[in-house]
N, C-alpha and C positions, 0 to 999 in steps of 0.2 A: 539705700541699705539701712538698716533698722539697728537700734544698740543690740549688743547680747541681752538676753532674757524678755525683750519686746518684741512684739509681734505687729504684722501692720495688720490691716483688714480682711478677714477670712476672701476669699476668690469667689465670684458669681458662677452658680452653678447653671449648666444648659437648661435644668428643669425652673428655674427662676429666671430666666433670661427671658424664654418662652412662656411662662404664665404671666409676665408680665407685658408682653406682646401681646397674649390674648385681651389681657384687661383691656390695653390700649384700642385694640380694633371693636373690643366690645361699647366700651366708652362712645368711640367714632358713629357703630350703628346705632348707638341711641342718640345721639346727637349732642355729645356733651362736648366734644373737638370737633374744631374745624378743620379742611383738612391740610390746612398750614402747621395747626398745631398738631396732628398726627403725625406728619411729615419730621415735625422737626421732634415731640416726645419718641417717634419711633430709633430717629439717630441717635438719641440721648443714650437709648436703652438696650441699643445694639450696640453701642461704643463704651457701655458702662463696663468699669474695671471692677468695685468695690457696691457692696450695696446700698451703701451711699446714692451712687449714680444713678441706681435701680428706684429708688424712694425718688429723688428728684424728677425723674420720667412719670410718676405717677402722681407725685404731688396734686391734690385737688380736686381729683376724682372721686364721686359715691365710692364707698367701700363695697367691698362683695359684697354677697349675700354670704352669712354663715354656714360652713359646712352642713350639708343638709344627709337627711335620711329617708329613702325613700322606699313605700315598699308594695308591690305590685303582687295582684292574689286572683289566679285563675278561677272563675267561682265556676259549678256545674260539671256535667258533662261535656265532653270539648270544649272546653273556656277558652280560646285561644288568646296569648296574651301578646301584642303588637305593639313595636315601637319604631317607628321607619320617621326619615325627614330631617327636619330640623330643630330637634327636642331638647332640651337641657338636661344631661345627664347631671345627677346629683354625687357626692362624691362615695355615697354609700346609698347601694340599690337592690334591695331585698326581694328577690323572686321568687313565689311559691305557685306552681301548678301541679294536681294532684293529678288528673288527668288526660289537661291538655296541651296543646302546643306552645313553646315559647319563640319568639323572636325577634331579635332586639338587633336594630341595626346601627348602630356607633360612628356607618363612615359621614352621616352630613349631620352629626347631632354637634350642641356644642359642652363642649369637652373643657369646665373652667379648670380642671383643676388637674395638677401632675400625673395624681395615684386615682384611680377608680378602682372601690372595690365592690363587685357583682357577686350578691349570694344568692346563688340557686338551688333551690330546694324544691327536686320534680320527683313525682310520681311514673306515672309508666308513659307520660309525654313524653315526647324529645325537645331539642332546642340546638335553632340555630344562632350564633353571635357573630356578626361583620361588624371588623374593627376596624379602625382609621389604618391607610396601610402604613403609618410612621409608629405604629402601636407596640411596647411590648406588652405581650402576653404571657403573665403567671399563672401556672395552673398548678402550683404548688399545695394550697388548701380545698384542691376538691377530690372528694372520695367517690369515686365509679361504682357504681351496682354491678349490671351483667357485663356492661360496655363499654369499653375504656373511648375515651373521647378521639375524635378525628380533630386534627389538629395540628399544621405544617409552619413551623417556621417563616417566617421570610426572608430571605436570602437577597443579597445582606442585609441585614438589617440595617434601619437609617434612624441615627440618634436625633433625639430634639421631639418623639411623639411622647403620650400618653402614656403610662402604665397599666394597664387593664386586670387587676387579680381578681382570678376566677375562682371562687371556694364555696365549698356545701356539699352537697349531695344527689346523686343522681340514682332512684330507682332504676326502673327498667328501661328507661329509652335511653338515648344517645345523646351528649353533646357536640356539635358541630362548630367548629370557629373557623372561618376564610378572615382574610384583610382583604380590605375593596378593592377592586380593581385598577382606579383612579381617584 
């Protein structure tokens, strides 16, 4: 218990719990742990109370890379614009197609960071988005043209993914978002 008017250490939040498990596993495929020390920085950081405990499970590790900006530009007619695999999403990812396809598949990308936010900016393309199915999905900052987006929940939803905000604008075609299957 703590005097009046002190406070102890803010509480570990799920989304810094989990980007710090990503670090870790990310560290591990490049070969910077072994996997004794994954083993044991992963217990450290699932058992961590205060962020204290969080910093010590990471101690020593390359730092990230710096929030990045990224930004992808359908050129011609039919430009279609593809992102499927194992890609590095950045944590800001600027999409513009004036008149071709978009489609951007999120579920085996890696995902460094809490918040993603996707700005899409289409012409009379459509576009589809497959997120991780732990994802949520805001589509609070996107304005619809003719077509209001297709776009289902998932039920229940399961805490500890990604945040995905969706914002921009959509001409004449449609966006489509599913979570993957598995």
């Amino acid at each position: 218990m703590t005097a009046a008017g002190t406070e102890g250490p803010p509480p570990i939040s799920a989304q810094h719990r989990d980007t710090a498990v990503r670090r870790l596993q990310e560290a591990y495929a490049e070969g910077h742990l072994s996997d004794e020390e994954l083993d044991e920085r992963l217990r450290t950081a699932l058992t961590a109370t205060t962020p204290g405990g969080l910093d010590s499970a990471l101690a020593a590790l390359p730092e990230p890379p710096p929030d990045a900006t990224a930004t992808i530009t359908g050129t011609g007619t039919g430009g279609w614009i593809r992102r499927r695999g194992a890609w590095s999403v950045p944590r800001v990812l600027r999409v513009a197609s004036a008149l071709g396809r978009v489609r951007l598949d999120l579920s085996r990308a890696v995902i460094a960071h809490p918040v993603v936010d996707i700005e899409l900016h289409l012409g009379t393309g459509g576009a589809n988005v497959i997120v991780p199915r732990d994802a949520v999905v805001d589509l609070s900052g996107l304005h619809a043209g003719l077509r209001a987006p297709r776009y289902r929940p998932r039920q229940p939803a399961r805490a500890g993914g990604p945040t995905i905000r969706i914002s921009g604008g959509l001409g004449l075609g449609r966006l489509r978002i599913r979570h993957a299957r598995w």
